[in-house]
Backbone bond lengths (Angstrom), bond angles and torsions (degrees), N, CA, C in turn:
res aa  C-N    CA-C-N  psi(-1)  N-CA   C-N-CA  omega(-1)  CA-C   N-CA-C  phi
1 X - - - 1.439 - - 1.537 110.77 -
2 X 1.297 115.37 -56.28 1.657 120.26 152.88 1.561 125.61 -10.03
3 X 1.389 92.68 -57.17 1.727 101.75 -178.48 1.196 111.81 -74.22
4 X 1.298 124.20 -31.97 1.411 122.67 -166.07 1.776 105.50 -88.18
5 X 1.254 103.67 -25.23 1.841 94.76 166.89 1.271 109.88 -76.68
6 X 1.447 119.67 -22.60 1.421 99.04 -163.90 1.884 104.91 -86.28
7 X 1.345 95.67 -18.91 1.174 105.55 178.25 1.484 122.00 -74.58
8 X 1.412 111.72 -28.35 1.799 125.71 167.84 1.572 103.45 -61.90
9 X 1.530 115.25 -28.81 1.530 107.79 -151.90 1.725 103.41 -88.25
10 X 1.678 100.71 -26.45 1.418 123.71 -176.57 1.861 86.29 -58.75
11 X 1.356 125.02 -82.43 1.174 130.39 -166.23 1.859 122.25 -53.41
12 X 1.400 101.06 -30.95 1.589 113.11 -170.29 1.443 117.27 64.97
13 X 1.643 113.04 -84.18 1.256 117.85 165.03 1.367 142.91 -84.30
14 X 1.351 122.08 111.55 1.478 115.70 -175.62 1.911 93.12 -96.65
15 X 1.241 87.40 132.50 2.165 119.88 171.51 1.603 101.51 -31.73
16 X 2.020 106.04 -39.48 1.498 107.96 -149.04 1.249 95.29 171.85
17 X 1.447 103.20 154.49 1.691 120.25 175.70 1.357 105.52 -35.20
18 X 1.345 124.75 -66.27 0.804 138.53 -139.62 1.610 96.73 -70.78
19 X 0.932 129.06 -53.95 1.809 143.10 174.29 1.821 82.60 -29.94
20 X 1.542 104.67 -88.38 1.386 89.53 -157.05 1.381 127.58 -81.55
21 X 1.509 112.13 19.18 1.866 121.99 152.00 1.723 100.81 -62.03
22 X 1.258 128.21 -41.53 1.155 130.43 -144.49 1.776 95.19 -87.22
23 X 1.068 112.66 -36.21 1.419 117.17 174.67 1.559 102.21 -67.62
24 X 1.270 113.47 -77.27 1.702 101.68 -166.93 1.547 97.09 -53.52
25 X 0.888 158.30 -2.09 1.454 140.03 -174.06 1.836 98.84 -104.75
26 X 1.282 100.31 -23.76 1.797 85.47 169.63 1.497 113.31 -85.77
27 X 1.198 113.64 -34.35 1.465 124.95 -175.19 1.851 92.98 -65.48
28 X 1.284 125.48 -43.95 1.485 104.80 -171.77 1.380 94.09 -70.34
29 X 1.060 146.98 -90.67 1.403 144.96 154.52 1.470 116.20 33.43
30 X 1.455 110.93 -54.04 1.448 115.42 -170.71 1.635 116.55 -88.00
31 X 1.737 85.31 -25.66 1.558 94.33 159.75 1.344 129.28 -66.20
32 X 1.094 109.36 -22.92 1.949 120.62 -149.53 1.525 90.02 -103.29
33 X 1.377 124.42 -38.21 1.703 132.98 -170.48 2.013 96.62 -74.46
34 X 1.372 107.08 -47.87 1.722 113.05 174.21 1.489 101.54 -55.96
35 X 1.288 126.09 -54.69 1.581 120.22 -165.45 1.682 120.64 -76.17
36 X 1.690 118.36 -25.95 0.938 128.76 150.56 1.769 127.18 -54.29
37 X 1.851 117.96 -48.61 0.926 115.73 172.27 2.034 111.86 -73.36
38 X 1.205 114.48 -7.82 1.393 89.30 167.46 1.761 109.67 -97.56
39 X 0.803 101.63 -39.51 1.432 93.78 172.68 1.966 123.81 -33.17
40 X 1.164 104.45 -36.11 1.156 148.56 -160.06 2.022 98.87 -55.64
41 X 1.714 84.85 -75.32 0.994 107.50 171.59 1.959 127.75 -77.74
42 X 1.139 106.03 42.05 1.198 107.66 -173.54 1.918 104.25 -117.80
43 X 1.815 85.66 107.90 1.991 81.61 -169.15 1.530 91.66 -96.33
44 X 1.214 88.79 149.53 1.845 112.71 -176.27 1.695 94.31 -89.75
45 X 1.473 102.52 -31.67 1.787 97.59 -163.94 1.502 123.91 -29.30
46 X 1.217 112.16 -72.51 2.149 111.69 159.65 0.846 96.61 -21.94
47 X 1.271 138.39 -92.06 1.525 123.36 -156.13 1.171 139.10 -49.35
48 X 1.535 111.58 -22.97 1.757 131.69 170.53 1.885 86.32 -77.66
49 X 0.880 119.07 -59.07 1.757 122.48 -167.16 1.659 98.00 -31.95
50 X 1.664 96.92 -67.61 1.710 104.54 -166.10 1.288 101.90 -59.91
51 X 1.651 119.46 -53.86 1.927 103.87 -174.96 1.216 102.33 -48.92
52 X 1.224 142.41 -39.80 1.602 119.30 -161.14 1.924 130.81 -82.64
53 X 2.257 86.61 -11.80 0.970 95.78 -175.13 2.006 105.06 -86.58
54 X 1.084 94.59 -36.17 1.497 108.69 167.07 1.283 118.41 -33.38
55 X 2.001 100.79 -63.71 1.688 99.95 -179.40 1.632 106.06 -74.74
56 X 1.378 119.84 23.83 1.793 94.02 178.19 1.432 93.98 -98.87
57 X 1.744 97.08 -30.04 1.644 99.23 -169.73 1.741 105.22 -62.14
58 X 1.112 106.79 -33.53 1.593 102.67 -178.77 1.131 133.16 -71.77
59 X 1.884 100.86 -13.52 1.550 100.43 -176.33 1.635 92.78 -92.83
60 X 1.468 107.35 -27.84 1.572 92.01 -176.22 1.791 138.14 -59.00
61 X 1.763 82.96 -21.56 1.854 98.63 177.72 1.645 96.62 -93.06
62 X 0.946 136.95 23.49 1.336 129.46 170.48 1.682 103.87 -113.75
């Protein structure tokens, strides 16, 4: 919501509804494409690495 005022305030006047439908609908958009691409990039691998190094250490003290 932040972005989109600051972004109304940048422009002032929109022509018509429609002008500034077209903005919040790219701005959600640009949001939704950012939150998808980080998600995206989120590797689990380290974490499989350390559990496995963990369970060797555990089987070894047993």
């Amino acid at each position: 919501m932040e972005e989109i005022k600051r972004r109304t305030l940048v422009v002032r006047i929109f022509p018509h509804a429609a002008a500034c439908l077209r903005l919040i609908r790219a701005l959600a958009i640009e949001t939704h494409e950012n939150w998808i691409e980080a998600m995206q990039y989120l590797n689990m691998e380290p974490l499989r690495e350390q559990k496995k190094e963990l369970l060797r250490k555990l089987g070894d003290a047993a």
